[in-house]
C-alpha positions, 0 to 999 in steps of 0.5 A: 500500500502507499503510505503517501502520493506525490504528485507531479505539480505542473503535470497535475495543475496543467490538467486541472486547468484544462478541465475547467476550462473545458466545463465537462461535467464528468471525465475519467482517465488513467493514473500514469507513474510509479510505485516504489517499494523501498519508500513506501510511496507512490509517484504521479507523472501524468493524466491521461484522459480516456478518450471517447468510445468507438461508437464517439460517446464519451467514457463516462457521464452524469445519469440523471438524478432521482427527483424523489431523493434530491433536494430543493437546494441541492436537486443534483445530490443524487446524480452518480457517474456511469463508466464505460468500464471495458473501454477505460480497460483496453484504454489502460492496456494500450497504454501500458504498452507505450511507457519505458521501464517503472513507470506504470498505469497506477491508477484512475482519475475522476473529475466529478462534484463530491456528490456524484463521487460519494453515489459512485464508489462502487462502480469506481472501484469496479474500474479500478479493478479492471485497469488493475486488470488490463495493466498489471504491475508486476513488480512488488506486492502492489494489492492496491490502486490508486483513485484520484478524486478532481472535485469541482464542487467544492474544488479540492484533490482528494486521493485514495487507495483502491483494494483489489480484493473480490468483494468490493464495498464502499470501505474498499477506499481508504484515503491516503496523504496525497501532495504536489510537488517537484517529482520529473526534475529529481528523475535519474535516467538510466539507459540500456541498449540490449542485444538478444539472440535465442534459438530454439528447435522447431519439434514434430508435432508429437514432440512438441508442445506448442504449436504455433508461433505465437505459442513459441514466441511466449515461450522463448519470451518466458525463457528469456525472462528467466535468464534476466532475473538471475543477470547481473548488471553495470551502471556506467562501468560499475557492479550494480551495489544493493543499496547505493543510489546515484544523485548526479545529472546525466543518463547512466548507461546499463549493461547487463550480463548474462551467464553464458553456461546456463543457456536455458533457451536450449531444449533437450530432444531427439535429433529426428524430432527437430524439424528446423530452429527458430532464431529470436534476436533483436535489439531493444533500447530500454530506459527507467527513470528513479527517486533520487533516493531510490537504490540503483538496483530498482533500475534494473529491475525495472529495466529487465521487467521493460525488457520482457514487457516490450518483446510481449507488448509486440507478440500481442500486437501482431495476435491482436492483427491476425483479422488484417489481410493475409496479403499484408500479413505475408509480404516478405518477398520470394522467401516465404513458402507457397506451401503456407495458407494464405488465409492463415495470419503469422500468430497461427502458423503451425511451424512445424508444418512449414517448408521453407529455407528462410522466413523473416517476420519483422514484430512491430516498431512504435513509440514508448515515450507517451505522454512523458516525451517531454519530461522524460525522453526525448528519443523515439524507442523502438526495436525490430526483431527478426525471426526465421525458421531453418528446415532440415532440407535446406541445402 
């Protein structure tokens, strides 16, 4: 849980003065920053707004209020707020794609009156819930979400941790100390270009147990992640130290190190069972940003997890595209076999049944600087990874 919030003064005025400029009566959007367990705090960068719907509603409103319950003074006492919950969801899992190492979608705000608000705490909790969800935090023991409360009437930020449990109450919230400040200009950059090569044998179809490609994908990418977990690492030339910190200016430049005789990428089979390899290799550029009085090590802790997050952010991409036209889907050239169905999109290739001599699937390149390009990074971070299958038969 965290004990405080800090927010990002700028970023947070900035949006609370767009918002009354705009005059909406309702808007939701998603928390963007970190959590750091050392601290025992919580660190808010940015809002983000969900946008409308695909059907152009907005992603929340006011329903009207009961007039048997409200008030002669007060006749709006008893509006409260309906959520589009799926889409603030898939609003957060785009998102989480987007952001570098550490930085998370935390959360979800609301800009909405203190009435609407008190009438609304369940369903509140439900999308929180759900963002929770879409855009797990998998660093730390983080069983809470954090609700920020923009009240317009009267104005004022309240802030709120949100528990995931099952059973959601109204007793779900419990406030939290929640303050403005001067965070993005105490970041510590850290940067790391790091190269991956991994080969796996492509099994027969009795030997094997995945099957398509985006089955072995997962699979490498988990293998991988396990090989990240026990690699140690350099800050500017140096062993990472447990609980040393740096306060200096500049990007500091990670490198990490992988043992080279605990190769868990290889499996143990049979020559006959092999019917080609599959060869992951790219390059991927990986940043993370810390407190200054945060432990250098939690930069490369959130450096690795930003590694395995982007190769899996990518695999999903091109999953979530398997309706595009197969025509777009194989344009790779005279390489790729006509034995494959040209119906079939790239995440469900059956590689065992390929027959081909190489076969080259770029995975998709977009931006990682979101909505902190302009505090944090000013490089676009992209990668491509090549992947081929060599058959047996190639001369």
């Amino acid at each position: 849980m965290a004990k405080g919030v800090i927010g990002e003064e700028t970023r947070l005025k900035l949006a609370e003065g767009l918002l009354s400029q705009s005059a909406v009566p309702s808007e939701v959007g998603l928390l963007i920053g970190k959590f750091s367990s050392s601290l025992g705090r919580a660190f808010l960068f940015d809002l983000i707004p969900t946008p409308h719907n695909d059907s152009a509603e907005p992603a929340c409103a006011l329903t009207d209020p009961d007039k048997k319950k409200a008030t002669k003074s007060n006749p709006a006492d008893s509006s409260s707020l309906f959520i589009d919950k799926d889409w603030v969801a898939e609003h957060a899992r785009q998102v989480s794609r987007m952001l570098v190492g550490g930085i998370k979608v935390v959360g979800l705000y609301v800009w909405v009156s203190d009435a609407a608000f008190k009438n609304s705490t369940i369903m509140l909790c439900q999308t929180v819930k759900g963002v929770a969800e879409a855009a797990p935090v998998l660093e730390g023991d983080w069983d809470e979400r954090l609700l920020l409360h923009i009240s317009y009437s009267p104005r004022r930020w309240n802030c709120r941790n949100c528990s995931l449990s099952s059973n959601i109450t109204s007793s779900s919230l419990r406030p939290c100390d929640f303050k403005m400040g001067k965070v993005l200009t105490s970041l510590q950059t850290f940067k790391c270009m790091h190269n991956f090569n991994l080969r796996l044998p492509i099994l027969r179809d009795s030997a094997s147990k995945f099957q398509t490609l985006s089955d072995v994908l997962r699979h490498t990418i988990s293998i991988h992640a396990k090989e990240l977990a026990g690699a140690k690492a350099l800050i500017d030339g140096k062993l990472v130290v447990e609980s040393e910190s740096y306060s200096s200016d500049g990007v500091h430049e990670v490198e990490l190190l992988l043992s080279f005789l605990n190769d868990s990428s290889i499996e143990a089979c049979s020559q006959g069972d092999v019917v080609g390899i599959l060869s992951f290799s790219g390059l991927i550029c990986s940043f993370a940003y810390l407190n200054s009085k945060e432990p250098n090590s939690q930069a490369i802790t959130d450096i690795k997890g930003d590694i395995i997050t982007s190769l899996q952010s990518r695999l999903d991409i091109i999953c979530d595209e398997v309706d595009v036209d197969s025509g777009n889907n194989h344009d790779v050239g005279s390489q790729v076999s006509n034995e494959i169905s040209a119906e079939k999109p790239v995440p469900q290739l059956v590689l065992h049944l390929l027959r081909l001599s190489r076969y080259i699937y770029i995975l998709p390149e977009f931006l990682r600087t979101g909505i902190l390009s302009l505090s944090l990074c000013n490089e676009a971070v992209g990668f491509i990874t090549y992947l081929w299958v060599v058959s047996n038969n190639c001369s």
